[in-house]
C-alpha positions as CSV (number, residue, x, y, z in Angstrom):
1,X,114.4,119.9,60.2
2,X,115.6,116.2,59.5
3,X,116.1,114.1,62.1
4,X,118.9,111.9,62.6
5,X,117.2,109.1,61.9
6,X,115.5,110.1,58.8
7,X,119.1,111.0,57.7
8,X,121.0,107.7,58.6
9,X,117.9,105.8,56.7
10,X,118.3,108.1,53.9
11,X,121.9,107.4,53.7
12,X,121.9,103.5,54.4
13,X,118.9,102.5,51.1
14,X,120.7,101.7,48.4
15,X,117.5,102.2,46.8
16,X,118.0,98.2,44.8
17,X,114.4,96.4,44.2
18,X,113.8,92.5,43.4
19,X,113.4,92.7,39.1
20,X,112.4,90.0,36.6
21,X,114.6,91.6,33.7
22,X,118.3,91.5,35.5
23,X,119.5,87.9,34.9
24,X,119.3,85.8,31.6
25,X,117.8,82.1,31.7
26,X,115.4,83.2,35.0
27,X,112.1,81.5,32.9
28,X,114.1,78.6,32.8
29,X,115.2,78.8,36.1
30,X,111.6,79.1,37.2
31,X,110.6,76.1,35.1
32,X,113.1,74.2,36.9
33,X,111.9,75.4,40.5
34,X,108.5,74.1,39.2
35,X,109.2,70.8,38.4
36,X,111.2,70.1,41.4
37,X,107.7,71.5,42.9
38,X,106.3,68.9,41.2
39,X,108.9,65.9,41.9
40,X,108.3,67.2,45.7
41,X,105.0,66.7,45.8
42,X,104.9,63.0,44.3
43,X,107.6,62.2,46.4
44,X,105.3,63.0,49.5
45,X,102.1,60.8,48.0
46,X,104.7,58.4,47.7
47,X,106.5,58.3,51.2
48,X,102.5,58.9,52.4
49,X,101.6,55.8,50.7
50,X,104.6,53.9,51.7
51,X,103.9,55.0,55.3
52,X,100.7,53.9,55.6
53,X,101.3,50.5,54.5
54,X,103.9,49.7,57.1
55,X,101.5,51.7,59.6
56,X,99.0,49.3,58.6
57,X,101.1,46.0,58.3
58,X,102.6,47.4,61.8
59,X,98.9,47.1,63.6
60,X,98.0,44.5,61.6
61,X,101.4,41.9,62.7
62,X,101.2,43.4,66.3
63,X,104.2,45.2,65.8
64,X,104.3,48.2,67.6
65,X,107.4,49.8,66.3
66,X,107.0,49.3,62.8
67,X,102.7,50.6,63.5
68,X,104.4,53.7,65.1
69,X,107.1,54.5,62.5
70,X,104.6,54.2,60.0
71,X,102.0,56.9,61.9
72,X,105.3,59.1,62.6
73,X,106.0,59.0,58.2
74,X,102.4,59.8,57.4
75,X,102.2,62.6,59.3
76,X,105.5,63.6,58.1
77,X,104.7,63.2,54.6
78,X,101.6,65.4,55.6
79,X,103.9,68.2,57.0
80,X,106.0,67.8,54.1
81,X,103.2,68.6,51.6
82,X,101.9,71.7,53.5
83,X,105.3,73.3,53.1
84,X,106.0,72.0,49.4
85,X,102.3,72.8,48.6
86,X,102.8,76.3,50.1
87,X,106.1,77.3,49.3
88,X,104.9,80.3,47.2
89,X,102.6,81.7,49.5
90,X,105.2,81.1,52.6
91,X,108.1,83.1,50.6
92,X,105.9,85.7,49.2
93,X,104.3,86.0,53.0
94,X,108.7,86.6,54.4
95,X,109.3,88.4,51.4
96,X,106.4,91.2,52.0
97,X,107.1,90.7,55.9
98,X,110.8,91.6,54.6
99,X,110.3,94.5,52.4
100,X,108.2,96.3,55.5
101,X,111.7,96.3,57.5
């Protein structure tokens, strides 16, 4: 005998799985999401670099502000890199987590 749980789930799955075949120009789109991967990632080393110059010319003029702006952009370019760096493996971690629901 079926419960009525096993009957609601039944009847609420529309049965639809994630596919690679469905939509034309998905390569292309994925080529895309890879470059701006790309662009993401030099645009951290950048803001890191930029950071740690005004960090540095901060301590170095006895400027606090502009020393602790500059620690605050480093480790926000860090932060930035983790999650641009990880994107993949942070989607495809929700995804799975999703799918178990």
């Amino acid at each position: 005998m079926r419960t009525l749980l096993s009957i609601f789930s039944a009847a609420t799955d529309p049965g639809i799985t994630p596919n690679s075949d469905g939509l034309p120009g998905l390569t292309q789109l994925k080529d895309i999401v890879g470059a701006l991967l790309t662009w993401g990632l030099v645009a951290c080393v950048a803001g890191l670099v930029i950071s740690a110059i005004v960090w540095g010319v901060g301590s170095n003029s006895g400027n606090p502000h502009y020393a602790g702006r500059g620690k605050t952009g480093v480790l926000i370019a860090g932060a930035a890199a983790i999650i641009v760096g990880g994107a993949n493996a942070i989607i495809a971690f929700f995804a799975s987590a999703g799918s178990q629901i």
